[in-house]
C-alpha positions in Angstrom: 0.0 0.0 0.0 1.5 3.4 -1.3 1.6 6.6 0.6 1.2 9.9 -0.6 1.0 13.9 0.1 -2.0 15.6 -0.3 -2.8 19.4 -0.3 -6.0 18.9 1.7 -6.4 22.5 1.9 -5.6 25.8 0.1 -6.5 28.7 1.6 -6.0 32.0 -0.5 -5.5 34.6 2.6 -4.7 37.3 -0.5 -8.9 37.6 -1.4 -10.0 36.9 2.3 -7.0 40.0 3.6 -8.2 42.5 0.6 -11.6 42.2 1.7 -11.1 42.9 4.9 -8.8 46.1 4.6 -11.6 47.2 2.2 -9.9 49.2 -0.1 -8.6 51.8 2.3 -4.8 51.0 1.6 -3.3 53.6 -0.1 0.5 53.1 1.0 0.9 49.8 1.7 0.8 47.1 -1.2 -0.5 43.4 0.2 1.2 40.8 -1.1 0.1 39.3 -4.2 0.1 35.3 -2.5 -0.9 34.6 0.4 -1.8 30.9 0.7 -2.1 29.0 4.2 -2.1 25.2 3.0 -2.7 21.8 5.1 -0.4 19.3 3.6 -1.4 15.8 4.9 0.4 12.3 4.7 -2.0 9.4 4.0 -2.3 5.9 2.4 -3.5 5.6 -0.9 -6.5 3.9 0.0 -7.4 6.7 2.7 -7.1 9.4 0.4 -9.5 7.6 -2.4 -11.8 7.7 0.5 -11.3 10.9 2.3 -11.0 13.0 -1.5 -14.5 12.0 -2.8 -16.2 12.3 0.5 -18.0 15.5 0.4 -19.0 15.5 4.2 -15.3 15.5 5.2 -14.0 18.0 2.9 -16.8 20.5 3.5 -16.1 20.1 7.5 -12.3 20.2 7.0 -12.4 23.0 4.6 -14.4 24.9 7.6 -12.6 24.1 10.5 -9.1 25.0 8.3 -11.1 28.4 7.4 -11.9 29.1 10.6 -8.5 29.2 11.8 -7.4 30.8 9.0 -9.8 34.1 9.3 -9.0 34.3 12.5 -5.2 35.1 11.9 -6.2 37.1 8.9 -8.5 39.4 10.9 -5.9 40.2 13.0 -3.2 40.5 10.4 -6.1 43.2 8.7 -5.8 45.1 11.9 -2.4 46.0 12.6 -2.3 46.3 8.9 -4.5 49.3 9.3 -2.7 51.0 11.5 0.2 51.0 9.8 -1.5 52.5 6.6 -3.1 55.4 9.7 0.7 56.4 10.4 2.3 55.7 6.6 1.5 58.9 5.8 4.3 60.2 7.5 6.8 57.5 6.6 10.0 58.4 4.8 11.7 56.0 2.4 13.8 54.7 5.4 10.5 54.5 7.8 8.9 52.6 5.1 11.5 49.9 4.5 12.1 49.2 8.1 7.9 48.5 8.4 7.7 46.7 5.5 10.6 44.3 6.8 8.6 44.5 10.5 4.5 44.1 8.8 5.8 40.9 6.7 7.6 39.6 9.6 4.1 39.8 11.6 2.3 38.4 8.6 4.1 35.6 8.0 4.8 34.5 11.8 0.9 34.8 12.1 0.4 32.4 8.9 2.9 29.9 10.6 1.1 29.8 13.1 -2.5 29.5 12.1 -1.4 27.1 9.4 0.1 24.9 12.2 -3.3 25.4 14.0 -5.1 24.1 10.3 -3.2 21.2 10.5 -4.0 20.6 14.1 -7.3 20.9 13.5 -7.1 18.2 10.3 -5.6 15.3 12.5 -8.6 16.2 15.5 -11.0 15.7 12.5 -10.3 12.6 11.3 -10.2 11.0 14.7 -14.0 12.6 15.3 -14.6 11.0 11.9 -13.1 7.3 11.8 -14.7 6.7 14.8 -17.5 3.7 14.3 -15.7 3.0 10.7 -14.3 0.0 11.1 -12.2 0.1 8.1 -10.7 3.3 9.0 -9.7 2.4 12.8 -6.3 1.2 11.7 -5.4 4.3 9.4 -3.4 7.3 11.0 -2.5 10.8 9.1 0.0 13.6 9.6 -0.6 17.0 8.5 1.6 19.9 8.6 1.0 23.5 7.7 2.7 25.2 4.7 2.4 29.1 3.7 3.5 30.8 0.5 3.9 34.3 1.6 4.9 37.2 -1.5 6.6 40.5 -0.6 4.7 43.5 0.5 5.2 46.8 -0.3 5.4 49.9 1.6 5.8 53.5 0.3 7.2 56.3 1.8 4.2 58.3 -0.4 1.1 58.3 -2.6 2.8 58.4 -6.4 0.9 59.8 -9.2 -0.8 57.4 -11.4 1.6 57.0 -14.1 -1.3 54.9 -16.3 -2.6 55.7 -19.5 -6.2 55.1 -20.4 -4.9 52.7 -22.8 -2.9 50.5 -20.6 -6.1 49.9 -18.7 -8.0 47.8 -21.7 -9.3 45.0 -20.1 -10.3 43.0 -23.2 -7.3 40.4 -22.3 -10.3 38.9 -19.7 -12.5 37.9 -22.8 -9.7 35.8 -24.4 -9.9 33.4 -20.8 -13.6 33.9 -20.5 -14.2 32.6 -23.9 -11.9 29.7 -23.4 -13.9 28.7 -20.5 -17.0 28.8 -22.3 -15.4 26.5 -25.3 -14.5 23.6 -22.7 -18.2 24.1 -20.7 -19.7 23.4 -24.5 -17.3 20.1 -24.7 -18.4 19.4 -21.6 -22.0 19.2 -22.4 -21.1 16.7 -25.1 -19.6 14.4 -22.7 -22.1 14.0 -20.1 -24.8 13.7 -22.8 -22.6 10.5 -24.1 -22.2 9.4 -20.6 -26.3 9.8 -19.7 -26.8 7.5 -22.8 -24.3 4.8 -22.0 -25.8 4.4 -18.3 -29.3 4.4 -19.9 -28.0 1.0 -21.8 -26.2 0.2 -18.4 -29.6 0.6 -16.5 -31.4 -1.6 -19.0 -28.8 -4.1 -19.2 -29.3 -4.4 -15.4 -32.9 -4.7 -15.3 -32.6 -7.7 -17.6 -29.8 -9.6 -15.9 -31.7 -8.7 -12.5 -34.9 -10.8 -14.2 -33.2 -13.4 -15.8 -30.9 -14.5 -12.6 -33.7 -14.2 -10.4 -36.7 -15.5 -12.1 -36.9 -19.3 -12.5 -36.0 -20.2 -15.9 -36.1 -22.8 -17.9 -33.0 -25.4 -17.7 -30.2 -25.6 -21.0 -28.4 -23.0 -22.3 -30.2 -22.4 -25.4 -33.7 -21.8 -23.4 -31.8 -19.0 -21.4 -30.2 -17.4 -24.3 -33.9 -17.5 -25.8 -35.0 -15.5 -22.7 -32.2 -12.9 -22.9 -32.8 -12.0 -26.4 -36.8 -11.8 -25.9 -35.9 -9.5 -22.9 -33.6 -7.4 -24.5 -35.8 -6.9 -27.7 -38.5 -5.2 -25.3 -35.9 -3.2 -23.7 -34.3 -2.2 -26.8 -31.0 -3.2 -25.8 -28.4 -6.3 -27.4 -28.5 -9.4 -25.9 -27.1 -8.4 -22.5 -24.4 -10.1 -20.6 -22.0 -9.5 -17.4 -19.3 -9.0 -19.9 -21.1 -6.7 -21.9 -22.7 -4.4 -19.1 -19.0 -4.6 -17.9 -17.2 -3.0 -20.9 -20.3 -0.6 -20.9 -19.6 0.4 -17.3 -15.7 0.7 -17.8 -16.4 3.3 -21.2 -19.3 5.0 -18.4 -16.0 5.7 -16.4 -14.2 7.0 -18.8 -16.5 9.4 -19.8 -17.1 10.6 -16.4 -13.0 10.9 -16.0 -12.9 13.1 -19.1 -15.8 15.3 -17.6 -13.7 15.7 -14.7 -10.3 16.7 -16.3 -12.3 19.2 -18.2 -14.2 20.4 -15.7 -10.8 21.3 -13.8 -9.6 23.0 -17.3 -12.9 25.5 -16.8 -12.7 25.8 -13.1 -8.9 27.5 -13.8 -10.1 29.8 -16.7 -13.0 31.2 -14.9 -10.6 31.7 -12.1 -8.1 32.9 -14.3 -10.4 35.8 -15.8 -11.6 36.7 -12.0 -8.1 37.7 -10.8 -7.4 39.6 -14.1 -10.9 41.5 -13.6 -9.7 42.3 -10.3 -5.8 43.3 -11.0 -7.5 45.7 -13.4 -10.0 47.0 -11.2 -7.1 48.1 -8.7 -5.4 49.9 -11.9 -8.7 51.4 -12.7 -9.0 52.8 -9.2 -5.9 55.1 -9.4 -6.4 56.3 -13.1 -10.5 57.1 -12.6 -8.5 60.2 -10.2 -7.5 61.6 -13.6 -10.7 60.7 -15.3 -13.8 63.1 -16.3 -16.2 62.0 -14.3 -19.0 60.9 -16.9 -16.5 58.5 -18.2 -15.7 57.2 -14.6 -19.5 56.5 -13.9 -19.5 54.5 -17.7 -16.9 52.4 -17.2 -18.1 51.6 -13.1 -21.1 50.6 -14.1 -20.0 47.8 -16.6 -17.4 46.7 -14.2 -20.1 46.6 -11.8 -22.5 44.2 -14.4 -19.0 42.8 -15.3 -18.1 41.4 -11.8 -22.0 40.0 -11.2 -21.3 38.2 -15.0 -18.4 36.6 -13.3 -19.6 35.4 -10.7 -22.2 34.1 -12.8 -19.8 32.1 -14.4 -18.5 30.7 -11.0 -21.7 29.6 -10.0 -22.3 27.7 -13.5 -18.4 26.2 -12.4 -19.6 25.1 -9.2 -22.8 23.4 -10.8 -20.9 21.3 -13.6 -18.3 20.6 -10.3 -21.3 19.3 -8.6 -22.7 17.5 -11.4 -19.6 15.2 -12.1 -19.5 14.2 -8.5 -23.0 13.0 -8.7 -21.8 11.0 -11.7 -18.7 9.7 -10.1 -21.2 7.9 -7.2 -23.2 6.9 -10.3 -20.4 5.1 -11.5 -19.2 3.2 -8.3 -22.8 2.2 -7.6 -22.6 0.7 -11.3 -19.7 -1.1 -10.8 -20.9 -2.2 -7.3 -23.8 -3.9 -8.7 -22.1 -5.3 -11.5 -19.3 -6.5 -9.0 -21.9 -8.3 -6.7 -23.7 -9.7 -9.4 -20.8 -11.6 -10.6 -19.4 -13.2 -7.0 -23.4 -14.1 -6.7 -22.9 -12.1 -3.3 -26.4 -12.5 -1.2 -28.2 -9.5 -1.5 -26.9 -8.3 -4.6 -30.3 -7.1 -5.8 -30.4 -3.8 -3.4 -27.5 -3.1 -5.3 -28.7 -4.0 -8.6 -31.9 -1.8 -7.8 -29.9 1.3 -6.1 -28.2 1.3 -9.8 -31.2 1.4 -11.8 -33.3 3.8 -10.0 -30.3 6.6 -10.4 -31.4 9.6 -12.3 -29.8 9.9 -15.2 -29.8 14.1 -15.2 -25.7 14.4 -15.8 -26.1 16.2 -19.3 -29.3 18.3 -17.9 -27.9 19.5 -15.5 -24.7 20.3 -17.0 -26.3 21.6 -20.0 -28.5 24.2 -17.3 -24.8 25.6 -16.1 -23.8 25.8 -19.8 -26.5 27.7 -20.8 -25.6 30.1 -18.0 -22.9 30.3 -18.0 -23.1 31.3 -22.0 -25.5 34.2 -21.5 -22.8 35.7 -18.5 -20.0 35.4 -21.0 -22.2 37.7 -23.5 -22.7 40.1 -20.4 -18.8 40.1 -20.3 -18.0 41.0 -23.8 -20.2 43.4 -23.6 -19.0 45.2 -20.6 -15.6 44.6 -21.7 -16.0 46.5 -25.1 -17.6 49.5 -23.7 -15.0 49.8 -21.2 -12.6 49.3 -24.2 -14.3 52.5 -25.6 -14.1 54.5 -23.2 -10.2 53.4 -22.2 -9.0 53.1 -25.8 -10.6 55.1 -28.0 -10.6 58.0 -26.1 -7.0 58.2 -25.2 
């Protein structure tokens, strides 16, 4: 049995600290990383358990978070009083407090991530308990930060941006890659629904013919098969066959997931570009008429909701292929007790072929969202293109 390290947790303290501050920085740049991780040492087997179990991931993810916020609400305060007395900094001042404020930040990040990991190993003794399969399996966690440099200036400089630097039509490139993979992803889960509608039907039959009594010799049974399988519109079914069915299901459903990953970074991707030129956008709108300003906030404003459309639609596909991934372990379960002639292997059988087969509706739903967001984007984008570019 292998061992392995897993990143159990990856908490970006750089969105969660910029929140918090509010936008009132003016003199003090936060760093562009800060990640507090939970790196934790498992068995192979543990980790195929622990990974796809939502229920211990949502409860980790909280209990890491909590300790997280906590250091990063502090870190947020003495941040802020820094900024209060910056304005008086010279450039010697500011370099010895932006030696001493990422110092503090990064002692406090050791610390909570320590505290994460803590809380990781108290977690998964709370959860193993009454699983007998898990009682023997231990797991060490250790916390891990990536801190960046911060920046402290001795004064406010000038905006040295020109309206042009501050296109932002480099976001609709990523955006519409995301959308091209959602639209392959649709395709996928549509093949997928129809192979586990054969699946189903080749269950139903094998579930009638093992159980009812039939009559004795092979060529009377295969008789029986095919009349089943003409009125379920299926070929003759067969362990084998349902089998390689189940094994293409799978692949499908792993091809979902890569692609789903592949979507999940764009729209990511095009969120922290939307919000690097948001900051630039902040310091030129000083220079800007103010009719232009109110233009360009408002679409940044519909451009943002748009975004955060397209996360939401992320979230649902995300959601969608886990639902498929249990659909695909209760297939081979049934399949798998069916063939060792297991007692009670009908529950199974039954569990399989009452699963709703919704993967490509429900994908297609988030697709279809997530397509009229990315039209809300381009058009944002271009008018703030307008009013950036062609009026420099």
């Amino acid at each position: 049995m292998g061992t392995k390290k897993w990143t159990a947790v990856d908490y970006d303290g750089a969105k969660y600290l910029a929140k918090a501050v509010g936008g009132k920085l003016e003199r003090i740049q936060l760093p562009k990383t800060m990640s507090l991780q939970v790196v934790i040492e498992l068995d192979d087997d543990l980790f195929k358990k622990l990974a796809k179990d939502p229920t211990w991931l949502a409860k980790l993810q909280e209990a890491a978070g909590d300790k997280a916020r906590t250091a990063l609400d502090a870190a947020a305060k003495d941040i802020l009083a820094v900024e209060a007395k910056a304005g008086k900094f010279d450039a010697k001042t500011a370099a010895i407090f932006t030696k001493d404020v990422q110092s503090m930040l990064e002692a406090r990040f050791k610390a909570a991530s320590g505290e994460m990991a803590d809380a990781s190993v108290k977690l998964f003794e709370s959860y193993k308990k009454g699983q007998k399969d898990l009682l023997e399996f231990r797991i060490k966690a250790g916390g891990k930060i990536l801190v960046t440099a911060l920046v402290i200036t001795a004064s406010v400089a000038g905006s040295a941006l020109t309206y042009g630097a501050l296109s932002p039509l480099g976001i609709v490139g990523v955006v519409r890659g995301g959308v091209t993979i959602s639209q392959e992803i649709v395709k996928l889960a549509l093949s997928a629904d129809q192979i586990a509608k054969v699946i189903q039907a080749e269950l139903k039959v094998l579930k009638k013919v093992m159980t009812d009594k039939q009559p004795k010799g092979n060529a009377a049974k295969e008789l029986g098969l095919n009349a089943l399988a003409k009125v379920a519109g299926i070929d003759t079914p067969s362990l084998k066959n349902c089998k390689s069915r189940i094994e293409l299901h799978k692949i499908d459903i792993g091809k979902i997931e890569k692609k789903s990953h592949e979507m999940s970074k764009k729209i990511y991707e095009a969120m922290d570009l939307q919000a690097d030129w948001a900051k630039k956008f902040d310091k030129a709108k000083k220079s800007m008429p103010a009719p232009r300003v109110g233009k360009i906030s408002t679409a940044l404003e519909k451009s943002e909701k748009a975004l955060d459309i397209l996360i939401k639609g992320t979230i649902k596909v995300n959601e969608s292929v886990e639902r498929a991934e249990k659909r695909q372990l209760a297939f081979e379960a049934a399949l798998e007790k069916m063939e060792d002639g297991i007692p009670g292997w009908v529950k199974y059988v039954d569990l399989a072929i009452g699963l709703a087969l919704d993967l490509g509706m429900g994908i297609a739903d988030a697709n279809n969202a997530i397509e009229k967001a990315v039209t809300v984007v381009l058009s944002c984008e271009q008018l703030i293109a307008t009013e950036t570019i062609d009026r420099a």
